[in-house]
N, C-alpha and C positions, 0 to 999 in steps of 0.2 A: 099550727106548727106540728111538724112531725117526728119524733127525736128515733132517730132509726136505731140507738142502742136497743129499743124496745122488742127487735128482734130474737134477743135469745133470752134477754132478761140478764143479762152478765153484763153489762154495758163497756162493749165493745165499741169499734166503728167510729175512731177516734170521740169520741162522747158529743158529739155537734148535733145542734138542732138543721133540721132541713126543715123548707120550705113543702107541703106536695103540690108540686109543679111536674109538667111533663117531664122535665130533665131529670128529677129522681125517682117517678112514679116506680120505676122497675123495682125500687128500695122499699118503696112502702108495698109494693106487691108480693112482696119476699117476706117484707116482717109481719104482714098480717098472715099468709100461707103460713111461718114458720111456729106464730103461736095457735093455730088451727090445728098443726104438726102434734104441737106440745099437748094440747090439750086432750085432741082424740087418741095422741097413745095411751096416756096417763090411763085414760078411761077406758080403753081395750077395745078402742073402735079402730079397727084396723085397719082398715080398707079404706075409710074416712083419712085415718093416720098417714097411709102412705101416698095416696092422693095429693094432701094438701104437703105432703113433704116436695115431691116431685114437682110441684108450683112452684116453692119458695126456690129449688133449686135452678129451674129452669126461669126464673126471673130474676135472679140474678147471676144468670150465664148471660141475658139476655144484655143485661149491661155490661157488660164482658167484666164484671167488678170477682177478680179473684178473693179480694181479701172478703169481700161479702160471703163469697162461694165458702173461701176458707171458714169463717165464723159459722155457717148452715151446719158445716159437714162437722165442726167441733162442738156446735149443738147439739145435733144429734145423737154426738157420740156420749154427753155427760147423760143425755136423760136414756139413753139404754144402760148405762152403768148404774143408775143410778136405780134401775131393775134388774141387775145383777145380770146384766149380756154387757160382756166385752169381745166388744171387736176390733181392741187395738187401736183405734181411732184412725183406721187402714184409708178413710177416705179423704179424711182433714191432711192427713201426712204428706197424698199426693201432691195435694195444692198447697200446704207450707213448706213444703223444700222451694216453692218459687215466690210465695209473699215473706215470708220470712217475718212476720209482725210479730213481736218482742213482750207485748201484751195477749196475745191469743197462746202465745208458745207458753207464756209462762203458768197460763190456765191450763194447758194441753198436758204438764208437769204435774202441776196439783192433782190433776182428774187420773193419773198415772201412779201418784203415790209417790213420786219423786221428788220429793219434800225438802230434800236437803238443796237440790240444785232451781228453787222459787225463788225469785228476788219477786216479795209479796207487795213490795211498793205498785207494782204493775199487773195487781187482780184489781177485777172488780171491786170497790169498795165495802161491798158486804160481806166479800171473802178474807180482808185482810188480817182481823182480827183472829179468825178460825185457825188461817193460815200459819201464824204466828205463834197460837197456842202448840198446834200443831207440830213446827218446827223445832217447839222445844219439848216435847213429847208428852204437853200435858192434855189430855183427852177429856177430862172433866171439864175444863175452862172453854176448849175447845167443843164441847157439847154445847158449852152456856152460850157460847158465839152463834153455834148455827139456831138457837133458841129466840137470840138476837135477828137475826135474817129478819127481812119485810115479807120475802116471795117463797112460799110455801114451796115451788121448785128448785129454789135457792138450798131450801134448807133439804131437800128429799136428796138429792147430786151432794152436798158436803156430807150430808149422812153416811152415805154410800161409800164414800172416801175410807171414814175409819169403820164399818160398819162393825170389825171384825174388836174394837176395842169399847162395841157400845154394848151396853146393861142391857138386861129383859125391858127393865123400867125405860131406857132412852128409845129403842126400839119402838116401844107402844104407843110412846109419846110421839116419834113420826108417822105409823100406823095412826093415830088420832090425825095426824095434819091432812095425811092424802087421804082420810075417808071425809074429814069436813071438807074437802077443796070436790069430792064425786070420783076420784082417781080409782076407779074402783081395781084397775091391773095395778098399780104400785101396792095399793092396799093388799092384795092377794098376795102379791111378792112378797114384799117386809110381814105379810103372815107365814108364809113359809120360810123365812129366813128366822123368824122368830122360834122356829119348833126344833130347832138346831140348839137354842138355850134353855127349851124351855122342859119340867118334869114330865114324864107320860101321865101325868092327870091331866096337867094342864095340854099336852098334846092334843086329849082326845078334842077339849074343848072349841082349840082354836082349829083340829079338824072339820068341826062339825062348823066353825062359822067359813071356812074355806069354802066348803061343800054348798054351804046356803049362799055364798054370792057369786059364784059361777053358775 
């Protein structure tokens, strides 16, 4: 069995197991390109990265499945944000002004910061919690949540959300997630986003570990 939410790790895609049969092969060609996607940006293999993006997209175009198409291009956009490029999610928008899915929009809202208008019944279930902490403005609780996450992407994309209300100390501790997971471009990013709180001693430090993994 093939559960195609495995696609972005958000579990989308009304949550159903498939079969891999002919009739949805194009879905498992799309979720396995799409975590190929995830894994070689994470790492900074780019070219790998944009390759197997370009698969997942074009397999499912192939099954003419917009709301697939929609879920790729909302994928996409959490794990560039989630290394601090925002693109507006310029590409997800085209294709949900015509699927219109009520559970991807309401992800498309959190990953935007628009917190107040999430009805969090309808995240992903490992977002709900965060969500909620979130909603009422507690940031602490809401760390312990994405602490909570199973999927080390999970918790890099919610980090990213409040980054700007996390410690030196929560920071390092997602910095520790994407360097055990090999992410080595998230790593580099949340190191440079870390030098933004961090003293000029500690600067030069976490310069000099920049410097050595590039």
């Amino acid at each position: 069995m093939k559960i195609f939410i495995t696609l972005l790790l958000l579990l989308f895609i009304n949550g159903c197991s498939l079969k891999t049969t002919d009739r949805y092969k194009y879905r498992v060609n799309a979720s396995n390109s799409f975590e190929s996607y995830q894994k070689y940006y994470l790492q900074g293999k780019t070219t790998l990265a944009s390759v197997s993006l370009k698969r997942a997209i074009n397999s499912a175009k192939m099954g003419s499945d917009l709301n697939s198409l929609a879920t790729i291009y909302l994928g996409e956009c959490a794990i560039t944000n989630a290394l601090f490029i925002n693109d507006n999610c310029k590409e997800y928008k085209k294709v949900s002004a015509i699927t219109k899915d009520s559970k991807l929009e309401n992800f498309y809202r959190l990953l935007r910061g628009k917190i107040e208008t999430v009805d969090t019944k309808k995240l992903p279930k490992s977002y709900i919690s965060f969500a909620d902490f979130l909603k009422k403005g507690k940031y602490k609780k809401a760390f312990n949540a994405i602490k909570e996450m199973p999927s080390p992407i999970s918790k890099l994309i919610a980090a990213s959300i409040i980054k700007e209300n996390l410690s030196t100390e929560e920071i390092k501790y997602i910095i520790k997630v994407s360097s055990s997971m090999g992410y080595k471009n998230a790593t580099i990013k949340w190191y440079k986003f870390l030098l933004s709180k961090s003293s000029p001693k500690e600067k030069v430090r976490i310069l000099k570990k920049i410097r050595l993994l590039r």
